[in-house]
C-alpha positions as MATLAB code, in Angstrom:
seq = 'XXXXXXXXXXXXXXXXXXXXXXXXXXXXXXXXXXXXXXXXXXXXXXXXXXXXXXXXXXXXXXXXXXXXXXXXXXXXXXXXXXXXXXXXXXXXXXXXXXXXXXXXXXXXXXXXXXXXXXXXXXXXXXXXXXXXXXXXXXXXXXXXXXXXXXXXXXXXXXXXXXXXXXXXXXXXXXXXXXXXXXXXXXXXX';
ca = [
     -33.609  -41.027  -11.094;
     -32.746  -41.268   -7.279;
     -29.189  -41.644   -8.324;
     -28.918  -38.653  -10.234;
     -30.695  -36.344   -7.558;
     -28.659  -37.895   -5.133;
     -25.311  -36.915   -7.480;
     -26.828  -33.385   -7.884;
     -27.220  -32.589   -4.076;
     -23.547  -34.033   -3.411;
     -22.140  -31.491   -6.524;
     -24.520  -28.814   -4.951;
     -23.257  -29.522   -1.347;
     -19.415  -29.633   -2.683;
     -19.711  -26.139   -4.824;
     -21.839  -24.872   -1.618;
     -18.551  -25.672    0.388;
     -16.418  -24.216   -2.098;
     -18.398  -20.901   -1.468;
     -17.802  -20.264    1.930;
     -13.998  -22.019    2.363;
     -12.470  -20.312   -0.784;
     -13.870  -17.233   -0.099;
     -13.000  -17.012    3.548;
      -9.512  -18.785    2.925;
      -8.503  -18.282   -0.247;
      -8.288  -20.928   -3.203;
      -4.506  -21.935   -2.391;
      -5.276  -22.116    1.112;
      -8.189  -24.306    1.214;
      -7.322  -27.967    0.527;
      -9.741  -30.159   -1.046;
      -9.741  -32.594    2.119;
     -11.352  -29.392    3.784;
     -13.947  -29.338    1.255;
     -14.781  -32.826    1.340;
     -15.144  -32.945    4.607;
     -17.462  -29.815    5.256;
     -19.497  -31.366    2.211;
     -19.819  -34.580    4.358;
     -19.061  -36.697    0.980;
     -16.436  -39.365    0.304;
     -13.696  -38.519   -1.911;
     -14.805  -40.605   -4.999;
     -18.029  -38.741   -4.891;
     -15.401  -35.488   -4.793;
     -13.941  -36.985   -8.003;
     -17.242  -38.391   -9.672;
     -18.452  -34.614   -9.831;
     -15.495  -33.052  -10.269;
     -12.595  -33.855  -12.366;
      -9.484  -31.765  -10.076;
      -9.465  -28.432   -7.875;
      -9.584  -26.597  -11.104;
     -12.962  -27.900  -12.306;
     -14.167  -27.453   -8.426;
     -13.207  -23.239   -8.782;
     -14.529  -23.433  -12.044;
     -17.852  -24.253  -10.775;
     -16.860  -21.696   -7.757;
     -16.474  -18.869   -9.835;
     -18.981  -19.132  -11.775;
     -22.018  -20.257   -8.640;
     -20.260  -17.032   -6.320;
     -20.582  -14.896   -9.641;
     -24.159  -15.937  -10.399;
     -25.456  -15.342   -6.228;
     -23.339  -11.840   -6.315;
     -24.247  -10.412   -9.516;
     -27.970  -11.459   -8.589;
     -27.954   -9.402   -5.111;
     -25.738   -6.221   -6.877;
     -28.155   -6.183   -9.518;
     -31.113   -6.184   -7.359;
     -29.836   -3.884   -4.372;
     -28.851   -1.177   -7.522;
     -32.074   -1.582   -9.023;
     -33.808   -1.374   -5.821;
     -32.310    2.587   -4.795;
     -32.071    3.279   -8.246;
     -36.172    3.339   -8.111;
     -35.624    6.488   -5.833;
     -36.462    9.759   -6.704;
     -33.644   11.344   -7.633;
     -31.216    8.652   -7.450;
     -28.095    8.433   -9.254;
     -24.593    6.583   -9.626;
     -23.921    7.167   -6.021;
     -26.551    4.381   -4.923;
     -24.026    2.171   -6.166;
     -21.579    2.985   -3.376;
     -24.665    2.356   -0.897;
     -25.026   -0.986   -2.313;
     -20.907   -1.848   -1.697;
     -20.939   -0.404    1.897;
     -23.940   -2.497    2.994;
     -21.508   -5.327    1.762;
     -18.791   -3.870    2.942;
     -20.533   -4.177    5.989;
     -21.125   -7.829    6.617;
     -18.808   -9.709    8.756;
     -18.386  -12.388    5.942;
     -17.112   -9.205    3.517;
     -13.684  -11.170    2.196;
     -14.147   -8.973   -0.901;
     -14.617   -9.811   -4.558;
     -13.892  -13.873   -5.408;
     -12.361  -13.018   -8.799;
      -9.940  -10.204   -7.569;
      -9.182  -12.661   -4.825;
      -8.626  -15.568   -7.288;
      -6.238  -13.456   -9.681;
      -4.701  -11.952   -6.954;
      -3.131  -15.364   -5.576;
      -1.327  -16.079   -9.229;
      -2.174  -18.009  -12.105;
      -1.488  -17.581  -15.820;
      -3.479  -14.636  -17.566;
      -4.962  -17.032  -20.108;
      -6.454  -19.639  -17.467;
      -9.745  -20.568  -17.045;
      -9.887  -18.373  -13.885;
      -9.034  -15.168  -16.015;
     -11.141  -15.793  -18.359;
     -14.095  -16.159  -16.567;
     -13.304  -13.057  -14.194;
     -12.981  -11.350  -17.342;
     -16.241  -12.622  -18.682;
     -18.052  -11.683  -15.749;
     -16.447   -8.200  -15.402;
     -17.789   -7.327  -18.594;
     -21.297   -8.488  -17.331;
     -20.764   -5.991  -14.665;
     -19.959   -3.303  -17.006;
     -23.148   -4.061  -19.242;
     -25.135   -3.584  -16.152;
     -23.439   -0.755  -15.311;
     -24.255    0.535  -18.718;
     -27.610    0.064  -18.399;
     -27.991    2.042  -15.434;
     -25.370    5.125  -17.116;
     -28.260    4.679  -20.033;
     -31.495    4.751  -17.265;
     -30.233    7.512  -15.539;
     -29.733    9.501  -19.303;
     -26.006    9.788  -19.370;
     -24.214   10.943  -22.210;
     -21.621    8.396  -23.080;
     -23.036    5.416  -21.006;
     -20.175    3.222  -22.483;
     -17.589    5.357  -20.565;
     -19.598    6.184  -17.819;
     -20.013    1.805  -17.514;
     -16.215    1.830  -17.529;
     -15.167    3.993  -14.809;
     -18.165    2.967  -12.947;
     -16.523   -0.744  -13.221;
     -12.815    1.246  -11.830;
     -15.072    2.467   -8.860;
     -16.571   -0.443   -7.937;
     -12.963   -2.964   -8.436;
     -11.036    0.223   -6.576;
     -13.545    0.660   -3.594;
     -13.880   -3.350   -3.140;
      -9.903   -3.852   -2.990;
      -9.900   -0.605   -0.581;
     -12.648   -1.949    1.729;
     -10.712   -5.493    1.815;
      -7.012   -4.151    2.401;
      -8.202   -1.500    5.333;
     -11.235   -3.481    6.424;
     -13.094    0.090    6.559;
     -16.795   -0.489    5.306;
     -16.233    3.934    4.828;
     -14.555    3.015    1.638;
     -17.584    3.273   -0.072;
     -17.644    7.073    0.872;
     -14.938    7.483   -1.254;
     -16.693    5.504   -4.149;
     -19.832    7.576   -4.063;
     -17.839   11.031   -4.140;
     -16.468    9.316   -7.573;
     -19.833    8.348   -8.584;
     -21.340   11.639   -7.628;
     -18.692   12.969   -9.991;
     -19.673   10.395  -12.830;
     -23.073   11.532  -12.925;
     -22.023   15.338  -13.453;
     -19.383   14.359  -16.482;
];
């Protein structure tokens, strides 16, 4: 039983590398020597847990995904219980992200962004996770009594991909301005 605890916090300390290194460096950028060595494991623990790089941004994707969707979901919710709220609380939500230091913007637009076939694992799982984005976006088009919430979910998911990519390539946190004069348009359509 020690054993496997012991194998879960070495996986848990290599992912929790893979968080902050690929995201501030990129996936290319960020050899697996780096990784092992900020986990403080040995290399045959690296490969014990993980089977290549691949497997390792597998795991990356999917952990980053989990601890982003989990604060988005919760900062939206949070304004949305407002009076009078709308879409635009969305844009609130990015630009206090947009705000923080760390802000290297969005892990899957990053991943596709440095190459990769459009049928890898990668894609597929930004894909998978962009449509979990757009079901919570429905959601919230459906809470806040919108017409075609399906539509509404879509653009909101343009909005949110266009504003992160904006904030990232001019480093200006006032992107989000822009993003909540689209959402403020959204909720009048």
């Amino acid at each position: 039983m020690q054993e496997l605890t012991q194998a879960q916090n070495q996986r848990d300390s290599i992912v929790n590398s893979s968080l902050e290194l690929f995201y501030r460096d990129g996936i290319k950028g960020t050899d697996v020597n780096r990784i092992i060595e900020r986990a403080g494991v040995s290399e045959s623990s690296f490969y014990q847990n993980f089977a290549s790089k691949d497997d390792l941004v597998t795991a990356f994707l999917h952990k980053r995904h989990d601890i982003w969707m989990g604060w988005f979901t919760g900062e939206v919710k949070a304004k949305l219980s407002q009076p009078g709220a709308g879409l635009e609380v969305i844009a609130d939500v990015l630009q206090s992200w947009f705000e923080d230091p760390k802000f290297r913007g969005c892990a899957f637009i990053n991943t596709i962004a440095e190459g990769g076939k459009f049928d890898s694992e990668p894609f597929t799982i930004a894909r998978e996770h962009k449509e979990e984005l757009r079901r919570f976006l429905k959601e919230v088009a459906i809470r806040l009594n919108h017409e075609e919430p399906d539509l509404t979910a879509s653009a909101a998911v343009l909005v949110v991909e266009g504003a992160i990519v904006r904030a990232q390539m001019t480093g200006d946190a006032q992107e989000a301005y822009n993003a909540r004069l689209l959402f403020q348009c959204l909720n009048h359509s």
